[in-house]
C-alpha positions as a Markdown table, in Angstrom:
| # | Residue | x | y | z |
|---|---|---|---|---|
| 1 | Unk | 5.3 | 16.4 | 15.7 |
| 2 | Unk | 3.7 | 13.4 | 14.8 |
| 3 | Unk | 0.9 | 15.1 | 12.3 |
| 4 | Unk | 3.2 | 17.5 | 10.9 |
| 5 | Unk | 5.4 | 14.4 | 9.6 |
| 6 | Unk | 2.5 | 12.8 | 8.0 |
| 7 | Unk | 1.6 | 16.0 | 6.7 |
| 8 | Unk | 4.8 | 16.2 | 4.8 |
| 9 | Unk | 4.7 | 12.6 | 3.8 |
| 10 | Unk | 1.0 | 12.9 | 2.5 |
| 11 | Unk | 0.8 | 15.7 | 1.4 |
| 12 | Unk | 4.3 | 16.8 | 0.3 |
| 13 | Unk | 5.2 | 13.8 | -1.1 |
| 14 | Unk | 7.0 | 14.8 | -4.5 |
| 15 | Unk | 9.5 | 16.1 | -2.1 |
| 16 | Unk | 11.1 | 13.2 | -1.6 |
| 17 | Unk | 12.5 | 12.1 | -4.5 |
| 18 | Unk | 15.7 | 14.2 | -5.0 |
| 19 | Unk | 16.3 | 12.7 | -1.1 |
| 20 | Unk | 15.7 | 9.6 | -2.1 |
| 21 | Unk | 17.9 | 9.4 | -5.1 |
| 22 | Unk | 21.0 | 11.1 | -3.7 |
| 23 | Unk | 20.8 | 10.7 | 0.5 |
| 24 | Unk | 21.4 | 6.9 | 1.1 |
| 25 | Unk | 24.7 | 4.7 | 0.1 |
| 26 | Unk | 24.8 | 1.5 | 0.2 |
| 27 | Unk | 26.1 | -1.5 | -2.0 |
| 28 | Unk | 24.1 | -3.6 | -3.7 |
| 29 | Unk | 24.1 | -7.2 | -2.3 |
| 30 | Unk | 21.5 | -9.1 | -4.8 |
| 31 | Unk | 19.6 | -8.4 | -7.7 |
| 32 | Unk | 17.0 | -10.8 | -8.6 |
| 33 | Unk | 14.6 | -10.6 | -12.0 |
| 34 | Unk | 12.2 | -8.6 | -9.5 |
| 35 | Unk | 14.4 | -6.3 | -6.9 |
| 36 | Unk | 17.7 | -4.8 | -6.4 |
| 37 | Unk | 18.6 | -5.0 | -2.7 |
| 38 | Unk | 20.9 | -2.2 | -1.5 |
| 39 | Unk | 22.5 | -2.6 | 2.4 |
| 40 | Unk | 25.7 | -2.2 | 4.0 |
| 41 | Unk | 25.9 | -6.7 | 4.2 |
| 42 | Unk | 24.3 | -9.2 | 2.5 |
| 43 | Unk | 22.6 | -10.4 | 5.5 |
| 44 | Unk | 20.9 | -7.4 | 6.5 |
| 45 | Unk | 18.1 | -8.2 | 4.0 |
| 46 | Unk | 15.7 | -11.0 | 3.4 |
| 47 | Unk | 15.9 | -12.0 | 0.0 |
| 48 | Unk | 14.3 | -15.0 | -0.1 |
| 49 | Unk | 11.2 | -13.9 | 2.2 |
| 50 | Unk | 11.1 | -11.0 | -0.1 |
| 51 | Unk | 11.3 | -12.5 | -3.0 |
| 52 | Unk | 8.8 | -15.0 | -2.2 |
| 53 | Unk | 6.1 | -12.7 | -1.0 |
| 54 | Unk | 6.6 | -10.6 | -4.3 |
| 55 | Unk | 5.2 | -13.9 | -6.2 |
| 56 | Unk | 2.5 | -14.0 | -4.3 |
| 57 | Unk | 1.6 | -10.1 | -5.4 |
| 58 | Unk | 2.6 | -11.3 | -9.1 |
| 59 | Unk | -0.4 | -13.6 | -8.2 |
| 60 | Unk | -2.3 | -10.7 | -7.2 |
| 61 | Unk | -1.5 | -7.6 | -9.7 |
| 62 | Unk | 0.5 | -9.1 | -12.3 |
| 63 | Unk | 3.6 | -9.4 | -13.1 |
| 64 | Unk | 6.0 | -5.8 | -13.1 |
| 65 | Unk | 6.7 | -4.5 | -17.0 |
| 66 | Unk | 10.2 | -6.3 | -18.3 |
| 67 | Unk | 13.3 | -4.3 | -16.6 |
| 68 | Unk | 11.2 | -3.1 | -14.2 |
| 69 | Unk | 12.7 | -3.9 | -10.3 |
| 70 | Unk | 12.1 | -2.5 | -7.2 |
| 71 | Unk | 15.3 | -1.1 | -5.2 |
| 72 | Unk | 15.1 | -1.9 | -1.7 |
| 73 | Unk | 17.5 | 0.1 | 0.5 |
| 74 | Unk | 18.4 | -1.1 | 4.0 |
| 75 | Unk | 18.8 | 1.5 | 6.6 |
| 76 | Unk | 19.9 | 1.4 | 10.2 |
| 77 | Unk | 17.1 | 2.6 | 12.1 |
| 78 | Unk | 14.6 | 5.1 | 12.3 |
| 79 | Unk | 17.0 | 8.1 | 12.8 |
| 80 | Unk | 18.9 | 7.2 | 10.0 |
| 81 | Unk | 15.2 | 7.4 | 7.6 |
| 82 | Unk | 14.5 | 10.9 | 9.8 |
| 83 | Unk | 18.0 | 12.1 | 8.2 |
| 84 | Unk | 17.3 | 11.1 | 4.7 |
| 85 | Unk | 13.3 | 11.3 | 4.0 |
| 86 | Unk | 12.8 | 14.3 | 6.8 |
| 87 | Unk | 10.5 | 12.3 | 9.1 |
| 88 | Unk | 10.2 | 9.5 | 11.5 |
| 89 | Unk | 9.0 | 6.3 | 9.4 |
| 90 | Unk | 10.2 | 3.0 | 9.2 |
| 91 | Unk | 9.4 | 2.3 | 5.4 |
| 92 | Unk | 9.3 | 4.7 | 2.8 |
| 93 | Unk | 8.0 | 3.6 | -1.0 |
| 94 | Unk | 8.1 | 5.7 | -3.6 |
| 95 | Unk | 5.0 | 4.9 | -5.7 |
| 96 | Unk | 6.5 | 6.3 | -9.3 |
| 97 | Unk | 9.5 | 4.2 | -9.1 |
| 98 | Unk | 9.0 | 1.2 | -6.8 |
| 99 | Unk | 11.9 | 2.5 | -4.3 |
| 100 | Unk | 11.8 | 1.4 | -1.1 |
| 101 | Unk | 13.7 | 2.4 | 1.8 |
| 102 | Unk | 12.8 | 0.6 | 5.6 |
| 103 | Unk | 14.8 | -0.5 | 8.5 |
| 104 | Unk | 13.6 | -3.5 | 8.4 |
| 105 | Unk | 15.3 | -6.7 | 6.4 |
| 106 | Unk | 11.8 | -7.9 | 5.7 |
| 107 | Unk | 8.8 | -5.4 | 4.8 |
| 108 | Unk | 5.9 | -6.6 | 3.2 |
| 109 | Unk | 3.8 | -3.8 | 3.7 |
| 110 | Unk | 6.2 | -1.8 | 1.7 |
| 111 | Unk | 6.3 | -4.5 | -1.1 |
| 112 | Unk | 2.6 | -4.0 | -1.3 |
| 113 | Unk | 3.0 | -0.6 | -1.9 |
| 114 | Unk | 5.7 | -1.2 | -4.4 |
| 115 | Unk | 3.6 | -4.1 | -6.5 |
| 116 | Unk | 0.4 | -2.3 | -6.5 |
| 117 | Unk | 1.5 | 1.3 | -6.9 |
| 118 | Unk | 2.6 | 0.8 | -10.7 |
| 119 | Unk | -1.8 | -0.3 | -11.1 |
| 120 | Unk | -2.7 | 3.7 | -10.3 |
| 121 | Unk | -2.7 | 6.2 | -7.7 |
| 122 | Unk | -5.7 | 6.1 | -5.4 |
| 123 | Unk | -6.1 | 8.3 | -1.7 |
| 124 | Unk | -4.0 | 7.0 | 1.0 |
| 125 | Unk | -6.9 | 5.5 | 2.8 |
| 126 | Unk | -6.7 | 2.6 | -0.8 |
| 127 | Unk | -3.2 | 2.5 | -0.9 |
| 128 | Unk | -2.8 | 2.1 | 2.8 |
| 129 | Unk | -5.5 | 0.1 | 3.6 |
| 130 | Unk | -4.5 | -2.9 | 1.1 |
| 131 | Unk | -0.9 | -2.6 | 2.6 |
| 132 | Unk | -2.6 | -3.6 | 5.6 |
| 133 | Unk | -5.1 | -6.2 | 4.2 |
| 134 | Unk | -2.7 | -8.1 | 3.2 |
| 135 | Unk | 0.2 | -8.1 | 5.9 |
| 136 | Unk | -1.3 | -7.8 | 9.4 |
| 137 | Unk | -3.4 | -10.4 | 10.1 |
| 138 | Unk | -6.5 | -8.2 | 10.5 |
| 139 | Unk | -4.5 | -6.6 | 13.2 |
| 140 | Unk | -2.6 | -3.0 | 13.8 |
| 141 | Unk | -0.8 | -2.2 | 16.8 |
| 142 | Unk | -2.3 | -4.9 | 19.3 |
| 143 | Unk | -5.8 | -4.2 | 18.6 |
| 144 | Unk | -8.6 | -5.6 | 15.8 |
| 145 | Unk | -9.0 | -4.0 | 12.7 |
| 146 | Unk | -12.7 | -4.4 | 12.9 |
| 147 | Unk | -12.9 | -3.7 | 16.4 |
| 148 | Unk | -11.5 | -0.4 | 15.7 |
| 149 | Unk | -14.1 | 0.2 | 13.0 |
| 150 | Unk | -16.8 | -1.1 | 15.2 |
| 151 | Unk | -15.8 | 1.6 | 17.6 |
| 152 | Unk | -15.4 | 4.3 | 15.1 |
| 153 | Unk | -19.0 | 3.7 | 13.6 |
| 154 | Unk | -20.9 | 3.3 | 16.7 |
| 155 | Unk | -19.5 | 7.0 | 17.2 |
| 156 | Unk | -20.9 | 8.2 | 13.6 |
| 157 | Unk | -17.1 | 8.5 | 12.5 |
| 158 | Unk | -16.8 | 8.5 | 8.4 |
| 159 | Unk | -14.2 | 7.1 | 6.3 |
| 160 | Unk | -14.6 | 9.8 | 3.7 |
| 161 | Unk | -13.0 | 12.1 | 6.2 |
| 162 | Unk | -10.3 | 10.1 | 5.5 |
| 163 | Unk | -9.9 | 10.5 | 2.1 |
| 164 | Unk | -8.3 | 14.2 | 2.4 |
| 165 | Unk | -7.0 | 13.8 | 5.9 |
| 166 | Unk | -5.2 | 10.3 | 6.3 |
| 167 | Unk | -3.6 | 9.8 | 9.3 |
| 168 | Unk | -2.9 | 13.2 | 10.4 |
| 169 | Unk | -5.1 | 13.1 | 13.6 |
| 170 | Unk | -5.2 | 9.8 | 14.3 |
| 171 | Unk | -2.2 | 7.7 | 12.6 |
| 172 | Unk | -2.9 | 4.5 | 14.3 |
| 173 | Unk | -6.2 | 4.5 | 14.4 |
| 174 | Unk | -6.8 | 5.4 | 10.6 |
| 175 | Unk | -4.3 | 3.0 | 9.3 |
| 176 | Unk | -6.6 | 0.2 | 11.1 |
| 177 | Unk | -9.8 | 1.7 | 9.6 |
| 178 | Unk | -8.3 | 1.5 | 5.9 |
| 179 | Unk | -6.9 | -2.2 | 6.5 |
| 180 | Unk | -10.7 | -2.9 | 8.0 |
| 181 | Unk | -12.5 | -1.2 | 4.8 |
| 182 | Unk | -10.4 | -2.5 | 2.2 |
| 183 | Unk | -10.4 | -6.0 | 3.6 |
| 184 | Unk | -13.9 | -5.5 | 3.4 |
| 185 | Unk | -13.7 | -5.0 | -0.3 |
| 186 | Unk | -11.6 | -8.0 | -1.1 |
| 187 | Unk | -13.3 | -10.4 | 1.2 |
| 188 | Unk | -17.3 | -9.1 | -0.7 |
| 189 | Unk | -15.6 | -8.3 | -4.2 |
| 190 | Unk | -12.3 | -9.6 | -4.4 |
| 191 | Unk | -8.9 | -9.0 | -6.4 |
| 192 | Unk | -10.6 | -8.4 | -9.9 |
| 193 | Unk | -12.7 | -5.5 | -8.7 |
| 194 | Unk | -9.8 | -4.2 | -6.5 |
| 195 | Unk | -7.6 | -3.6 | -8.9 |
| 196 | Unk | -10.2 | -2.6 | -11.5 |
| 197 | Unk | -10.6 | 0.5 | -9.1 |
| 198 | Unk | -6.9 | 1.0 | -8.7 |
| 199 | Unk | -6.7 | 1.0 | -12.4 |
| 200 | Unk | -8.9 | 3.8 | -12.5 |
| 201 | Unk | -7.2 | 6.0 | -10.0 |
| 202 | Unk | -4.7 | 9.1 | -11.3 |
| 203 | Unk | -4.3 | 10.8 | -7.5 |
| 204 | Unk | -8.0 | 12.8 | -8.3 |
| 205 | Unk | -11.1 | 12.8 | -5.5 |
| 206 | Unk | -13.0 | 12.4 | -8.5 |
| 207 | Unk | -11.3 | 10.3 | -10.1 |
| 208 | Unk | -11.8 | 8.1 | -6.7 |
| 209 | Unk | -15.7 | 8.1 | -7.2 |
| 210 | Unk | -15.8 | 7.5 | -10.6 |
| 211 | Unk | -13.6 | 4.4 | -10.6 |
| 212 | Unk | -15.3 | 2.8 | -7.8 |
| 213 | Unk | -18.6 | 2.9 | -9.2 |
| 214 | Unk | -16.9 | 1.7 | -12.9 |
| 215 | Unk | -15.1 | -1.2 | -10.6 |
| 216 | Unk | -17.7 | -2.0 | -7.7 |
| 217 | Unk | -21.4 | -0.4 | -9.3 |
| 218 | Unk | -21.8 | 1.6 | -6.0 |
| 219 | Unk | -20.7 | 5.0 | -4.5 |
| 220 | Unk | -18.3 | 5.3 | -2.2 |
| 221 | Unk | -21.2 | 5.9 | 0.2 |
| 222 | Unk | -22.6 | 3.0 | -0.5 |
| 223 | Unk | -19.7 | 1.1 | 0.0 |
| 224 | Unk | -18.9 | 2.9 | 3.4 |
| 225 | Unk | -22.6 | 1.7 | 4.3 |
| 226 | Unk | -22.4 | -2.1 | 3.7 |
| 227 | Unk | -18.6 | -1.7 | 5.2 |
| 228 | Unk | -20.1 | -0.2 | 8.5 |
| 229 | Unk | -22.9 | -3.0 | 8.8 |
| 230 | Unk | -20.6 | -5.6 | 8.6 |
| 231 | Unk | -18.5 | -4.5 | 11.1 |
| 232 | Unk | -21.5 | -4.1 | 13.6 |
| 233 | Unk | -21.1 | -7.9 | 14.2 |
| 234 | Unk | -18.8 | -8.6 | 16.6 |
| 235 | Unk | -17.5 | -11.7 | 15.4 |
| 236 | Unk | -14.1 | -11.1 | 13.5 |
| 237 | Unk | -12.9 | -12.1 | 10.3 |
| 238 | Unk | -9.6 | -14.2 | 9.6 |
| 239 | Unk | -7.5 | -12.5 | 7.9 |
| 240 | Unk | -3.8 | -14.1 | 7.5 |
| 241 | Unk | -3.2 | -12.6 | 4.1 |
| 242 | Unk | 0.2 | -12.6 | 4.7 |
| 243 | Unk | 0.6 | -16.2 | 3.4 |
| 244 | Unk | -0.7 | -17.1 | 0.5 |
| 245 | Unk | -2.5 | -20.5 | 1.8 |
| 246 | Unk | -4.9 | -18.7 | 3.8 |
| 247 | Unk | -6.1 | -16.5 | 1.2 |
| 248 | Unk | -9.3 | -16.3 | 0.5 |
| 249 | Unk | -11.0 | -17.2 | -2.6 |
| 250 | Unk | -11.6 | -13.8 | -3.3 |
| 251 | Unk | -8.0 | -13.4 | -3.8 |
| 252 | Unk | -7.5 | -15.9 | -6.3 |
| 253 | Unk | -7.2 | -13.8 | -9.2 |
| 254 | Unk | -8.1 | -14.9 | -13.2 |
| 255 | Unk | -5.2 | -15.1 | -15.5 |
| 256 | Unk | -7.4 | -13.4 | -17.9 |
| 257 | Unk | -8.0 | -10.2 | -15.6 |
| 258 | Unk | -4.6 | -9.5 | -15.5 |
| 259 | Unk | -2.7 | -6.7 | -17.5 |
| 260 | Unk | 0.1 | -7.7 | -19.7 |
| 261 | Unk | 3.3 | -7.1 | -18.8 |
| 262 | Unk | 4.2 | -5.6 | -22.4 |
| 263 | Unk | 0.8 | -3.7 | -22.1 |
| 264 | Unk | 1.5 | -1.9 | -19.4 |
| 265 | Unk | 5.0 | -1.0 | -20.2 |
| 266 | Unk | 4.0 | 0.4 | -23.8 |
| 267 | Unk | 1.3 | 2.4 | -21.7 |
| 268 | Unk | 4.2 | 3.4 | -19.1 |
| 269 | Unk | 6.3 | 4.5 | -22.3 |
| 270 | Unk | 3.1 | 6.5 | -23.8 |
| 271 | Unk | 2.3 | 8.4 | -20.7 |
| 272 | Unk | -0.9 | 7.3 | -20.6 |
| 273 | Unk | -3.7 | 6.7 | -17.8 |
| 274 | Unk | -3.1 | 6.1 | -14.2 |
| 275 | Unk | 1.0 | 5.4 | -15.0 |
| 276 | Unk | 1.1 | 9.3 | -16.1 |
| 277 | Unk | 0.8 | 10.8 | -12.3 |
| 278 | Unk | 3.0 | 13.1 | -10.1 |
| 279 | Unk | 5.0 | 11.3 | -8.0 |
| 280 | Unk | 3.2 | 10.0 | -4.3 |
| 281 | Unk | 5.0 | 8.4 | -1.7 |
| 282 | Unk | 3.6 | 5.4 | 1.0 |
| 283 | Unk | 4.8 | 5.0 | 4.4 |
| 284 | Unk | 4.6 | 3.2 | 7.8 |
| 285 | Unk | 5.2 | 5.6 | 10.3 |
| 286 | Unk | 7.6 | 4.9 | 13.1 |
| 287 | Unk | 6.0 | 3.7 | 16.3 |
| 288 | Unk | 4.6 | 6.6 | 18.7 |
| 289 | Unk | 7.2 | 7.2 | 21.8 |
């Protein structure tokens, strides 16, 4: 059951719009410049840790376009998100409009989605794996990002049978691998060149390839290469992304490098580049039982 509901999720993901839009009530209990946050109480969401880690991603990938907010919708619990998005997830983010549903109060991993979706539409192994990055510590589920890369490259695993088949035979597992190869990226080539790439990405493979050797100069190949000898070394990196004091310096973006907020809203309003896509969704799955 499990790989069917990623199926749906990854694959099918223009199906849940219509849901989305029409399958949850609730009353809206704050509305900052940023976010509109939707739940049944005021207390059942975190503004202020929201809205704090949503400056931090301003820092990251710019500002959002004027008028521009992200709804956050508060559910009760898993069953409740089964009932309304058709699968088992605790965060939902639809990438086209910045919606996010969860059952948590708190989701950064969501956020991430929301903040850096409006950049382009890369595979789910991009998306996901900076979700990751930069909420969880360098961990998922208990175990080491890199020391489930390690594992998975000592075994001649590749990532770019990820990049059609995310998560649906190995959730867990490939969730780890992204946050491990795209913390890679960031911590070798930082923000700049990440979201260079995700710039460059309208949902294609191709479009994949070319935009990572426009961003980073190498294949995706050649990325997967220096990725897999770095994570031979046992000795693991720290990654408390989470907060913005331990960032890295690779994370400390350049003014200059970021997109204006009018630019990308007269591009939004054109149609143009990676804004003009069909609409993708990003998820964390609901815990195995």
């Amino acid at each position: 059951m499990r790989t069917k509901a990623f199926r749906l999720a990854i694959l099918g993901a223009a199906l849940l719009s219509p849901a989305l839009a029409t399958g949850s009530s609730r009353d809206v209990v704050a509305t900052t410049s940023r976010a509109v946050y939707h739940a049944r109480r005021a207390g059942d969401v975190d503004v202020r840790r929201s809205e704090a880690f949503l400056d931090r991603l301003d820092s990251l990938f710019g500002a959002a376009p004027t008028g521009r907010r992200i709804e956050y919708y508060r559910h009760d619990g898993v069953a409740e998100m089964q009932a309304l998005v058709g699968f088992a997830a605790v965060g939902v983010t639809d990438l086209a409009t910045g919606r996010i549903d969860s059952v948590k109060p708190y989701h950064p991993h969501e956020l991430v989605h929301a903040a850096a979706g409006r950049l382009g539409r890369p595979s789910a192994l991009f998306s996901e794996g900076l979700a990751v990055a930069l909420t969880s510590e360098g961990e998922w589920k208990g175990r080491r990002l890199d020391e489930v890369a390690r594992e998975f490259t000592s075994r001649g695993g590749q990532l770019r049978e990820l990049l059609v088949g995310f998560a649906l035979a190995d959730a867990d597992r490939d969730y780890a691998l992204a946050g491990s190869f795209v913390s890679f990226l960031l911590d070798r080539y930082g923000i700049d060149t990440m979201n260079a790439f995700l710039r460059g990405c309208d949902g294609s493979p191709r479009a994949i390839e070319r935009s990572l050797v426009a961003a980073y100069g190498r294949s995706f190949a050649a990325l997967e290469s220096e990725w897999s000898s770095a994570v031979a070394s046992p000795a693991p990196a720290a990654r408390a992304w989470h907060e913005a004091a331990t960032w890295p310096a690779s994370l400390q973006v350049t003014v200059a490098s970021r997109p204006a907020p009018a630019a990308v809203a007269a591009a939004a309003a054109a149609g143009a580049g990676p804004l003009r896509m069909a609409l993708t969704a990003a998820l964390e799955p609901a815990p195995a039982r």
